[in-house]
C-alpha positions in Angstrom: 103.4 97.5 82.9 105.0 94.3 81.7 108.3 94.7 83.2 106.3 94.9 86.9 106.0 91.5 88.6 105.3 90.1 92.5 107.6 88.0 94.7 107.9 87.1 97.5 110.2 88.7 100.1 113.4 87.1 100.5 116.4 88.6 102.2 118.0 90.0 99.3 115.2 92.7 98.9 115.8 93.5 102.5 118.3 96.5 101.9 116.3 98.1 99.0 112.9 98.1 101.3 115.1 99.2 103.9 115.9 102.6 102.4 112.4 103.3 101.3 111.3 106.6 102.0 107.2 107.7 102.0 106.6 111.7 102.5 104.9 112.3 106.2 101.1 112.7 104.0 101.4 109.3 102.5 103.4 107.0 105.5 100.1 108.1 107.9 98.2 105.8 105.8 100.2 102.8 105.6 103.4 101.3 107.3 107.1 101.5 106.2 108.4 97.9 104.7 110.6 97.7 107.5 107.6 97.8 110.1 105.2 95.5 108.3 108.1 92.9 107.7 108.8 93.3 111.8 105.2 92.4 111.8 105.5 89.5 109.4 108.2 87.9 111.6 105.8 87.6 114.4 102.5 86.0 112.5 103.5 83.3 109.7 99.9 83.8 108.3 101.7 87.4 106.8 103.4 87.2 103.6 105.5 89.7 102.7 105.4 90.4 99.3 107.8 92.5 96.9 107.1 94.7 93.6 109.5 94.5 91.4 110.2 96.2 88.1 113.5 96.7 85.2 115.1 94.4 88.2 114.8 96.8 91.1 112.2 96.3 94.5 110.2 99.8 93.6 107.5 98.5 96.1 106.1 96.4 98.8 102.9 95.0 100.7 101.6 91.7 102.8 99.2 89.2 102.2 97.4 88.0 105.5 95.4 85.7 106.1 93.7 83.7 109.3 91.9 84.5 112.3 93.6 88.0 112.8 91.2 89.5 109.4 88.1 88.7 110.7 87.6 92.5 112.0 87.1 93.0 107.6 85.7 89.5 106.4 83.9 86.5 108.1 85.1 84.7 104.5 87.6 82.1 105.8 88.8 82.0 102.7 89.5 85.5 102.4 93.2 87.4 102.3 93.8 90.9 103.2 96.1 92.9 101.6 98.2 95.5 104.2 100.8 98.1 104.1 101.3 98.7 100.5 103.8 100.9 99.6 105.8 102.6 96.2 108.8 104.0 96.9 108.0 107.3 96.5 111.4 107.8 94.3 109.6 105.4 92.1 106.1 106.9 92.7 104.1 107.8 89.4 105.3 105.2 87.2 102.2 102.7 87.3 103.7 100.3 89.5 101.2 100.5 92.0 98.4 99.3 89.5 100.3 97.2 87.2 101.0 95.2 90.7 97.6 95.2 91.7 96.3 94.3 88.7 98.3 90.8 89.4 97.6 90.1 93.2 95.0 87.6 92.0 96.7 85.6 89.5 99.6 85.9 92.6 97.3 84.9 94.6 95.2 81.9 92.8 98.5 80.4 92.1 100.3 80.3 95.2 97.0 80.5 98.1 94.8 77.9 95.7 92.2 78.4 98.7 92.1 81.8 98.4 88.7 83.5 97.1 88.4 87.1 97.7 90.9 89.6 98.8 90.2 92.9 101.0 92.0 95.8 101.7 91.0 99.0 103.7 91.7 102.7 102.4 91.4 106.0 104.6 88.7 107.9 103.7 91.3 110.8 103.0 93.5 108.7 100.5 90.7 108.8 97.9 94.1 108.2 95.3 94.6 105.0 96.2 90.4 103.9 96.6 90.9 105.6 92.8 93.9 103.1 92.4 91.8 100.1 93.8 88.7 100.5 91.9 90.6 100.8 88.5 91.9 97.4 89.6 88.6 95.6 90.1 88.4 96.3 93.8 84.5 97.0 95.2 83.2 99.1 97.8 80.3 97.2 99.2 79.5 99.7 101.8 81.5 98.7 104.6 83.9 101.0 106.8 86.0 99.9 109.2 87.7 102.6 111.8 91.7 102.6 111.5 94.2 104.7 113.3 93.3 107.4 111.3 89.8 107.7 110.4 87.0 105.6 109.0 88.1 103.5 105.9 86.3 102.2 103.1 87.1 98.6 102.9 87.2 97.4 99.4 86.7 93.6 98.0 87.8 91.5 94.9 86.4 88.2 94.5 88.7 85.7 92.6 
């Protein structure tokens, strides 16, 4: 979708992520925007980062990198993406994919350093491994356990 782009979090998105809402089957597998930016606050290697689309925040996930992502790559130069979310008002729409289909232009341009990104889906949420794969992401055969099952975790070299 052309009208989707990434950003990264500044206070003004703070009362649209705010209000988010995820149905009880979805917010299992990932965290609200308001916990992963609590989360962000404390680790300055998290990068809050915002979907936005037709001038709205329709959804949200982080960027981390460092030491604390070495339980899913031993790549230094790796990034890991966390707690993405769609608002689920806004669920359906493509924005998901259309966002992920940019993270590693997003990425190349502002993390120069940058050379792979990972992410780790519940084996359940086989929607979003769908999502992921149509975006370029690999499974290589790894699973990591989360707090709710295994996961698959998934790789994109850029």
């Amino acid at each position: 979708m052309e009208n989707t782009f990434l950003s990264f979090y500044e206070e003004k998105h703070k009362d649209g992520l705010l209000t988010f809402y995820l149905p009880e089957n979805q917010e299992k597998f990932t965290q609200l925007p308001s916990q992963a930016l609590e989360l962000c606050k404390q680790d300055e290697e998290r990068y809050p980062i915002v979907i936005k689309a037709d001038g709205k925040t329709v959804g949200f996930f982080v960027l981390h990198k460092g030491e604390n992502i070495r339980d899913f790559t031993a790549n230094t130069n790796a990034m890991v993406i966390r707690a993405l979310s769609i608002n689920h008002t806004e669920q359906g729409k493509g924005y998901a994919k259309a966002a992920m289909m940019q993270v590693s232009s997003f990425v190349s341009k502002h993390f120069p350093e940058i050379n792979e990104l990972v992410l780790a889906v519940n084996f359940k949420n086989e929607p979003a491994k769908q999502l992921y794969e149509k975006a370029g992401f690999q499974d290589r055969g790894q699973i990591k356990h989360g707090p709710v099952g295994p996961q698959y975790v998934l790789h994109l070299d850029i």
